[in-house]
N, C-alpha and C positions, 0 to 999 in steps of 0.2 A: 504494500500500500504506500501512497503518500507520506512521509516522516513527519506529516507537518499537520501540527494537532493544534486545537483548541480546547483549551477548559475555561469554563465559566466560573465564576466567585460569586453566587449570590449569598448576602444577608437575610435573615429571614424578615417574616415582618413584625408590627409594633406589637409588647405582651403588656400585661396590666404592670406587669415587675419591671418593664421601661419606662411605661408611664410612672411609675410611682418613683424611678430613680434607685430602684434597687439592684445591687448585685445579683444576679440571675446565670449561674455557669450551667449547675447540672440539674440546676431543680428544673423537674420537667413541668412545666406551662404551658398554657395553648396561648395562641394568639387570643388579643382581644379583639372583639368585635368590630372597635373602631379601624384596629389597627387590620384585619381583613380586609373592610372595606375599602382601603387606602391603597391596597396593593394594584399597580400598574400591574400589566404583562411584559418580560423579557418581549423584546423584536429581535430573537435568536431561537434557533430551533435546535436541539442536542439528539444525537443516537440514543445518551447513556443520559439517565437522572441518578446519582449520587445525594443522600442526604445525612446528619448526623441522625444518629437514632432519636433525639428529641422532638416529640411533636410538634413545637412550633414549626421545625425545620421542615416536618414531613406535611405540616398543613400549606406550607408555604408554597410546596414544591407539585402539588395541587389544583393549588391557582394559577401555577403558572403553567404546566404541561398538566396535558391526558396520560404521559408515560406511566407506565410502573415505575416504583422506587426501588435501588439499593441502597440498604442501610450502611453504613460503615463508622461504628462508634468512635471510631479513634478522630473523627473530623468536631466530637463535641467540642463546646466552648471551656474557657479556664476552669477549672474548678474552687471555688472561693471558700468553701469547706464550712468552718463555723459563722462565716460572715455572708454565708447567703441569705437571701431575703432581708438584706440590714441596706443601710443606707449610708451615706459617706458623714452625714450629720450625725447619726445613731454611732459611727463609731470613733469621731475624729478623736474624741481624748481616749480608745484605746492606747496606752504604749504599744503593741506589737502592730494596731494598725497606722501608728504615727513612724516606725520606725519601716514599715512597707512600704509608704509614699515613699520616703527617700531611697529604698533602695528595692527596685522591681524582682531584684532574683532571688530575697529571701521565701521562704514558703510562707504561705498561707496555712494560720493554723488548723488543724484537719485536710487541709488542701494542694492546691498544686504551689511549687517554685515555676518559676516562667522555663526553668530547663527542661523538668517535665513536662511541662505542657508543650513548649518547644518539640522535643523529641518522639512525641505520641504522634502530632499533628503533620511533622514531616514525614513520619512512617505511615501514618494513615495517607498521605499525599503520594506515597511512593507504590503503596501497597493500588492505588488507583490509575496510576500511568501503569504501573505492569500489566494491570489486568485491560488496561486500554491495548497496549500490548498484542496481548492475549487473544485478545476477542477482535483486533482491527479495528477497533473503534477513532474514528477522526476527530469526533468533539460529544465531549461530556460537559455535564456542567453539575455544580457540586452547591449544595443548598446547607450551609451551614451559618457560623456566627459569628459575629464583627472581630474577634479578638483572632477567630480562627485566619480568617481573611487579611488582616493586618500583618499578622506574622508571614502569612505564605507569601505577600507583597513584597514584605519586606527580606526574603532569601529567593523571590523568585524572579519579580518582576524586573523588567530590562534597567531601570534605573537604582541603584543603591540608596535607600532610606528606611531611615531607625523607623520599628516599631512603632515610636511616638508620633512619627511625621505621615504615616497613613491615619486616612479616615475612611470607614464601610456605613455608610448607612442603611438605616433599616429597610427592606425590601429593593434596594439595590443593587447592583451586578458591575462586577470587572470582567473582561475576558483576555486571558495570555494564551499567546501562540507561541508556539516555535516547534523545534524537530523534537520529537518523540524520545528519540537514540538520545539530545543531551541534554532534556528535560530528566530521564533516567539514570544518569548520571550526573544530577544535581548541579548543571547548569542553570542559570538566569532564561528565562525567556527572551524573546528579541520583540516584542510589541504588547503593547497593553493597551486596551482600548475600553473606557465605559460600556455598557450596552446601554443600547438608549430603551425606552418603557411603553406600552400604549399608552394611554388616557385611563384615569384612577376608575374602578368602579363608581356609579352612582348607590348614593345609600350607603 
């Protein structure tokens, strides 16, 4: 086949635990209502639908395609451990969460350090170009979580930026191209492009 693949980066869309400004990694949540109705349509079509095992992800991926879904848990979002469902006000005078602002690669108590999570996400990203691989598939697109997306930008995409310098918003999409063969071997991609959305639902 062609070496020259595409994958999509969508965010899922808006959950009550975004509205409310809560940390939200692994706790499983649906979409809110509003935040359904908000969702545009990708103007991209994929072979392959990729989603993280958490509902918002696979409700997301729904609205946007007819396809069947593959789950692949390693694409869930950080794990924030005792501080999920809390809020950055509810825990600013923790010490161990005063001492996480400053420095991002300590763990989260009960939770992930950003190396684990790092490390899960790039094996789930790898374990998905194989089987792209595998199966001849030319473009997939992967339905997961802004933190997940941020990080894959930031080892994947064509231009070099921190973690902190990407932004995913909710219910929208990146898509990277390049050859397959050195995407697999943990090259950069060579193009990024937004995807652009249809018109929001009414209602």
């Amino acid at each position: 086949m062609d070496d020259c693949v595409a994958v999509g980066l969508f965010r899922h869309g808006i959950t009550e635990a975004n509205e409310r400004k809560q940390f939200c990694g692994w706790t499983d949540v649906p979409l809110s209502e509003s935040g359904r109705a908000a969702l545009g349509r990708p103007m991209a079509e994929y072979d392959w639908i990729v989603t993280s095992d958490l509902v918002r992800c696979r409700q997301t991926a729904s609205v946007f395609w007819a396809q069947p879904q593959t789950v692949f848990d390693k694409l869930r979002e950080f794990h924030f451990g005792e501080w999920e469902g809390k809020t950055h006000v509810e825990l600013e005078h923790e010490p161990a969460y005063q001492r996480w602002l400053e420095d991002y690669s300590l763990p989260v108590p009960g939770g992930d350090s950003y190396a684990s999570f790092a490390k899960r996400v790039e094996e789930g990203f790898r374990d998905v170009l194989n089987e792209m691989a595998e199966r001849n598939i030319q473009r997939a697109a992967l339905v997961t979580h802004g933190g997940v997306i941020r990080h894959l930008l930031s080892v994947r995409a064509p231009e070099a930026k921190g973690f902190g310098e990407w932004t995913s918003e909710n219910g929208q999409g990146f898509e990277l191209s390049g050859s397959l063969a050195d995407m697999r071997r943990g090259k950069r991609c060579t193009s990024l492009r937004a995807v652009p959305l249809t018109a929001r639902k009414n209602g």
